[in-house]
N, C-alpha and C positions, 0 to 999 in steps of 0.2 A: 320717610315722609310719604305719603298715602296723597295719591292724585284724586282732585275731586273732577266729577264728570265736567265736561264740558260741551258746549255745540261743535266746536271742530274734532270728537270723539265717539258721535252720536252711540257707538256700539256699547258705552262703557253704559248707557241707561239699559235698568230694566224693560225686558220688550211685554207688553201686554197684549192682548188680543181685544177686540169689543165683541161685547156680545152681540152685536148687531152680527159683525163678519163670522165669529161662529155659525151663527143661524141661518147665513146668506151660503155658508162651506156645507153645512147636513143639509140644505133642501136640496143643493144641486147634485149630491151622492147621493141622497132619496130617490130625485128625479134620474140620475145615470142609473143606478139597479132597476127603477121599476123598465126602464128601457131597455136594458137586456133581459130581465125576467119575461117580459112583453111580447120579446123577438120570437122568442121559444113558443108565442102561440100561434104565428101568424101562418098561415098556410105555406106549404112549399111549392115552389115553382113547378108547374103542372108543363111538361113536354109536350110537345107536338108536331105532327108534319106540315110542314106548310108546301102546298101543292107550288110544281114547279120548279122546286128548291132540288140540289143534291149536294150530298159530303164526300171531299175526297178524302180518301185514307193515303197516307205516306208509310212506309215500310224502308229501313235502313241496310235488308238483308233480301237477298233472293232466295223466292220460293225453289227447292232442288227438285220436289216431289210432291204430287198430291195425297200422299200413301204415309200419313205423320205415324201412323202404328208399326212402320218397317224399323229395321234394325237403321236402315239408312237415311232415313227422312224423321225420322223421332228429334225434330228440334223448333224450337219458337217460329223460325220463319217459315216451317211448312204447316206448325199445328195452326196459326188464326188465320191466313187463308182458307184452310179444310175446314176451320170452325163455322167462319165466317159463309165458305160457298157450297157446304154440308147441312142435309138436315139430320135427323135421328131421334131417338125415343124421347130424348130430355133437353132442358138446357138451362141455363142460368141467366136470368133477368138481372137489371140493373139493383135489384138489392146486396145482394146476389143472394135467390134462391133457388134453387133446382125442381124444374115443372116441368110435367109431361107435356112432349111437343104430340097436341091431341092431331095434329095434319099429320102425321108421321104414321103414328101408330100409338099401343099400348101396351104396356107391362102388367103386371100383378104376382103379388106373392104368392103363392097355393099351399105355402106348408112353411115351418118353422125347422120342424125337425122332419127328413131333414131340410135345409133350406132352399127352396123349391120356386122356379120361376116361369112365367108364361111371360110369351110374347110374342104379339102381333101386329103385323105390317098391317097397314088399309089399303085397300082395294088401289086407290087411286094415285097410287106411290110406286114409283116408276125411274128408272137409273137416267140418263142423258140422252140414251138410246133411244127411250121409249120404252125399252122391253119391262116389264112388272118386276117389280126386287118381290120374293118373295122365299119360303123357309128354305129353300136349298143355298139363297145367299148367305141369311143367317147361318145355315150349317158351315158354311165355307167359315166365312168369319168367329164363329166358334172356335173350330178346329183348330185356326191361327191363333189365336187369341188364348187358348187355354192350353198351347202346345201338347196336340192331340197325336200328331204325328211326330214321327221321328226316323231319320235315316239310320242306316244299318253302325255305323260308327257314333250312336248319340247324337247327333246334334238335331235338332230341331230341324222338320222340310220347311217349314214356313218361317221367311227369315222375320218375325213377327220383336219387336223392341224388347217385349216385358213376358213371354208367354207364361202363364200363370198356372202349369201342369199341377201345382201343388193345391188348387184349390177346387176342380171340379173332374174326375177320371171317366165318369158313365158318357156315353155318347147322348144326347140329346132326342127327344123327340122329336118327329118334323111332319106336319100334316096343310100341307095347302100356304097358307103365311100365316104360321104359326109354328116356334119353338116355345121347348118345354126342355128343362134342364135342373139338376139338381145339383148344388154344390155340397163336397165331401164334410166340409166344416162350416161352423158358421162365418162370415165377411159382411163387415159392416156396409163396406162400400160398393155392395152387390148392384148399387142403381147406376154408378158409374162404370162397374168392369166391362159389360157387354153394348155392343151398338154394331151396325150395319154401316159400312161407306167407309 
């Protein structure tokens, strides 16, 4: 025997919809999509300094060394310090893209093959001391940096983290604050390998 609906059963009726509350459910999904389609046009929050103002930075680790390119200090909490209290050829803005830091100085390609680099300090670029950095720094930090040297036993004199002997062997030009260097093969990542500090 087959139960017929009743009011203390309400589920057993078929449920319908009106087209009124249809129409009232698509405007409001209408109206939620064109509100995030919308979102996507609206300007982005434009930064700023506000005079007077400063940021503290917190750090969970201590700095050991200023010298993040040593065998020894090559770790997070000595490299954004150095990042942060170093200048040099380049750096990375909040997109992040990689721009010539024009107060520092300037780099240029000069050849392809083989792949060939200029680069110059500005005049007005100067260590802590005061004394001018200029191409005998660069020569230094080359040296380390492409382990140029080496003690009678192999091992590298400059105890440099990564030194990179397999990418550039010719020793570098040096004229006033200006090096010139050629690497042996091509390196994509030529704009980051080299810097001063």
């Amino acid at each position: 025997m087959e139960r017929a609906p009743s009011v203390a059963h309400p589920t057993c009726l078929p449920r319908r919809k009106s087209v009124k509350t249809k129409r009232i459910l698509a405007s409001v999904a209408a109206v939620g999509t064109s509100v995030i389609v919308l979102s996507g046009c609206a300007l982005p929050y434009q930064s700023q300094v506000i005079e007077g103002t400063s940021i503290s930075v917190a750090w969970n680790d201590i700095a050991s060394e200023f010298n993040s390119a040593s065998a020894s200090g090559n770790n997070v909490a000595n490299a954004i310090p150095a990042y942060i209290a170093n200048s040099g050829f380049n750096y990375y803005n909040s997109t992040p893209e990689l721009l010539l830091q024009e107060e520092f100085g300037s780099y240029e390609k000069t050849s392809d093959e083989p792949l060939t680099i200029k680069y110059t300090i500005n005049d007005a670029v100067k260590w802590s001391d005061g004394v001018a950095v200029d191409g005998a720094d660069m020569l230094l930090s080359w040296v380390a940096g492409f382990g140029y040297f080496k003690n009678a036993d192999g091992t590298y004199m400059f105890l440099h983290a990564a030194p990179r002997d397999d990418l550039a062997s010719t020793l570098p030009t040096v004229d006033g604050k200006t090096l010139e260097f050629s690497y042996d093969k091509a390196y994509v990542d030529w704009e980051l390998n080299f810097g001063v500090g």
